[in-house]
N, C-alpha and C positions, 0 to 999 in steps of 0.2 A: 265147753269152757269158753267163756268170752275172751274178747282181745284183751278189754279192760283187766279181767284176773290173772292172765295168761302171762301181760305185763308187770304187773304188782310181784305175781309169785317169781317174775326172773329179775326183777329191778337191781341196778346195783349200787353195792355201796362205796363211798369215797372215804379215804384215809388222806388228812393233810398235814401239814404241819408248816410254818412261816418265823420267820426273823427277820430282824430288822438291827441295824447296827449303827450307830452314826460317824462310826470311820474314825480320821483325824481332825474332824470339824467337833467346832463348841454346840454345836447342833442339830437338829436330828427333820427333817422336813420331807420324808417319807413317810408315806400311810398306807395299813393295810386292812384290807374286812373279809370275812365270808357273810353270806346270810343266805336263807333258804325261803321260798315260798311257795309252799305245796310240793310237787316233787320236784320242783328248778332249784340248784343251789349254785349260787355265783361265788365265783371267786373274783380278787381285786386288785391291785398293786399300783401304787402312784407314786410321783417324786414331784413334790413340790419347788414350788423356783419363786423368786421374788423377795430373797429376803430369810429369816431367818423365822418373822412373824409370820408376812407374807405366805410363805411358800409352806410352811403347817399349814395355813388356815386354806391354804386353796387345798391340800389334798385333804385333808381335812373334811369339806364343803362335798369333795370328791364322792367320799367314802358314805358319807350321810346320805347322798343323794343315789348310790345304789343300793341303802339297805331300807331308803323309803320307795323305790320304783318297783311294778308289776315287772319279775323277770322275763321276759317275753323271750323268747324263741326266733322270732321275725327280723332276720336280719332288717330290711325298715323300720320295722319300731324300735331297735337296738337303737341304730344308726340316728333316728330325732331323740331316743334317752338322750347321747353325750350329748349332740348341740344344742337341746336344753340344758342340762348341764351346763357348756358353756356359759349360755348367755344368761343364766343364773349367776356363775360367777362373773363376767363380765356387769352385772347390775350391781355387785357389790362393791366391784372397784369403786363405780362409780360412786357410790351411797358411803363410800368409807375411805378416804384419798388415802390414808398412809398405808392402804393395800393394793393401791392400784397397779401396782406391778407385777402385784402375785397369779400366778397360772400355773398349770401342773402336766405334768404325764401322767396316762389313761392305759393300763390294759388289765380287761375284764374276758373272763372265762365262764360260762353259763354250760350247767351239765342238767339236762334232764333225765332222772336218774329212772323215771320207768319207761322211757321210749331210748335213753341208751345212744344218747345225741349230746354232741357236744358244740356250742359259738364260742368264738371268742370276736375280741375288738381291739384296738388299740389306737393310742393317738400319742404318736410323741416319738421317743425313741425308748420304751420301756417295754419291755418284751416277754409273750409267752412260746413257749418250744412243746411239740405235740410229739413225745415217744411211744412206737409199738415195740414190745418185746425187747425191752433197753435198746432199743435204736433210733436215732433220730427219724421222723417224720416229716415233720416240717416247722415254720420259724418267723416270725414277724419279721418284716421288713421295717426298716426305724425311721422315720421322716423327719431325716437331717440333710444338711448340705452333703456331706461325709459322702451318708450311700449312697446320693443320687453321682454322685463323682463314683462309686465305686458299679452301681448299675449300670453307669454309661462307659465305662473300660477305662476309663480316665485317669483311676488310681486304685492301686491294689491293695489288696485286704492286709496286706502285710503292713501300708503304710498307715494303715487308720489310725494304729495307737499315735504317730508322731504330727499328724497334721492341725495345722494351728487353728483349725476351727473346727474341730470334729465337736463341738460340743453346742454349736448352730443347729437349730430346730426348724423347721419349717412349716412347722403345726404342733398345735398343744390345749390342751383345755382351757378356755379364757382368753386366750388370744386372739386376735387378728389373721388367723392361719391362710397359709397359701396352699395348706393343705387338711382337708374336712379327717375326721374319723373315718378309719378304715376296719369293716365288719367283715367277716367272711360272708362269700357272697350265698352258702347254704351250710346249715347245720352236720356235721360228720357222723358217722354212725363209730361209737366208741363201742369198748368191749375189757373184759377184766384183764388185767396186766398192764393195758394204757398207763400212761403216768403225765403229768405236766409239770411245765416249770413257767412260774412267771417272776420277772425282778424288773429292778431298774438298773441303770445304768454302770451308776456305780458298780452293781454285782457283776453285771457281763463284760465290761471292761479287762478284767482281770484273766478271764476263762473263756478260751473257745468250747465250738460246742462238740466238739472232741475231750474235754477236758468233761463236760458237763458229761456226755453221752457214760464215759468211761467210770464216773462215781456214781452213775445210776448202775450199771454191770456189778459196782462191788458193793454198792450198799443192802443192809438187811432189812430198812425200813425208811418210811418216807422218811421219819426224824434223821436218820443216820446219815441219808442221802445230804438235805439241807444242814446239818450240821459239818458236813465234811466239806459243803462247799463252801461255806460260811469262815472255814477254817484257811480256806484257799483263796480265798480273797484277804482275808487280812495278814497273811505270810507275803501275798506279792505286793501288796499295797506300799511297804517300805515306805510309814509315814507318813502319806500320799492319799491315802481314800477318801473317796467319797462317801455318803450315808449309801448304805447298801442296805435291800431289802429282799428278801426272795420266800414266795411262795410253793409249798411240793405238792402235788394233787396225786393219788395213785388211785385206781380203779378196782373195786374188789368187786363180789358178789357172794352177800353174807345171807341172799334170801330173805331179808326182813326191810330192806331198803331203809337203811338204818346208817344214820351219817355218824363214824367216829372221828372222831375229838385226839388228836396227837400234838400235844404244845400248844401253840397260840392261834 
């Protein structure tokens, strides 16, 4: 049997499902995609900034520009995707002034479902969380002022929710960052029961990942899982949220490498 068959016949399949909410704002400036090319399928999550037009249309720009890219695998060619990116949207500012302010958060999850590998990337402070066996793995780190205070002991996780600029970026799509995109520096080897979570800000504000860890333990299914946190976020929001978005990924193996469809 070849490697090539060997792989096909154990490939696995992903079950997602995503929401998007626009909180207590008049507006909604979060975007979200999957799209598949051959056997890579990405997942995506953005939150737009800039404005109401703005900050649509950059994630927006976001989301078009990963379901027209070759998913690639190469942490390197990940890593020049976004800053082309970038400086795509940075040429629009330019080319269109009443959007010049518009930029977004970036994080993208790329699964190759018959080598069973999983990238991710991020830019901003919009985050994906990596679970094996309902338990956390591992977590983006967010390129804000916030964490680099909280990386450097300077200030505790306790105080994040109350500090007056926790919501200072340091890098972000479109922007002049002081910090580039950051890709994992190699691909991980996933396996069936993995599961992912990506969102924006808005969503994780509200939930540690204790909180996240523990409705993956009780949920039956990716829908149930994102619908119950989806539910948790708008009980704590108390008229206060943000547009909140969140992505669920789970990992099966149906033997036909066959991507299901759960919700949006």
């Amino acid at each position: 049997m070849t490697q090539d068959r060997k792989q096909a016949e154990t490939a696995l399949a992903l079950v997602h499902h995503s929401q998007t909410d626009p909180g207590d704002r008049s507006y909604n400036e979060d975007a979200f995609c999957h799209v598949r090319d051959q056997h890579v399928v990405s997942f995506a999550v953005a939150d737009g900034m800039g404005g109401a037009a703005g900050g649509l249309r950059a994630s927006t720009l976001a989301m078009q520009a990963i379901r027209d890219a070759p998913l690639s695998m190469d942490p390197a060619v990940f890593r020049a995707q976004l800053l082309a990116l970038s400086s795509h949207i940075q040429a629009q500012q330019q080319a269109h002034p009443e959007y010049s302010r518009m930029s977004t958060t970036l994080v993208e999850l790329r699964i190759d479902t018959h080598r069973q590998r999983a990238i991710w990337a991020h830019w901003g402070d919009s985050r994906v969380y990596w679970f094996r066996a309902k338990e956390l793995m591992a977590m983006t780190s967010d390129h804000s002022v916030v964490q680099c205070l909280v990386n450097a002991g300077l200030l505790s996780p306790s105080a994040v929710a109350t500090y007056p600029k926790k919501n200072v970026l340091l890098g972000a799509v479109g922007t002049q960052s002081e910090v580039g995109p950051e890709v994992l520096e190699q691909a991980i080897d996933i396996s069936t029961g993995d599961a992912f979570l990506l969102c924006t800000d808005g969503f994780w504000n509200g939930l540690s990942p204790a909180d996240i860890e523990a409705s993956l333990q009780r949920a039956g299914c990716v829908q149930d899982w994102i619908s119950d946190l989806m539910a948790m976020v708008r009980k704590q929001g108390c008229g206060d949220n943000d547009n909140f978005t969140a992505t669920g990924v789970w990992v099966s193996n149906d033997g036909e490498n066959t991507l299901l469809l759960h919700g949006a």
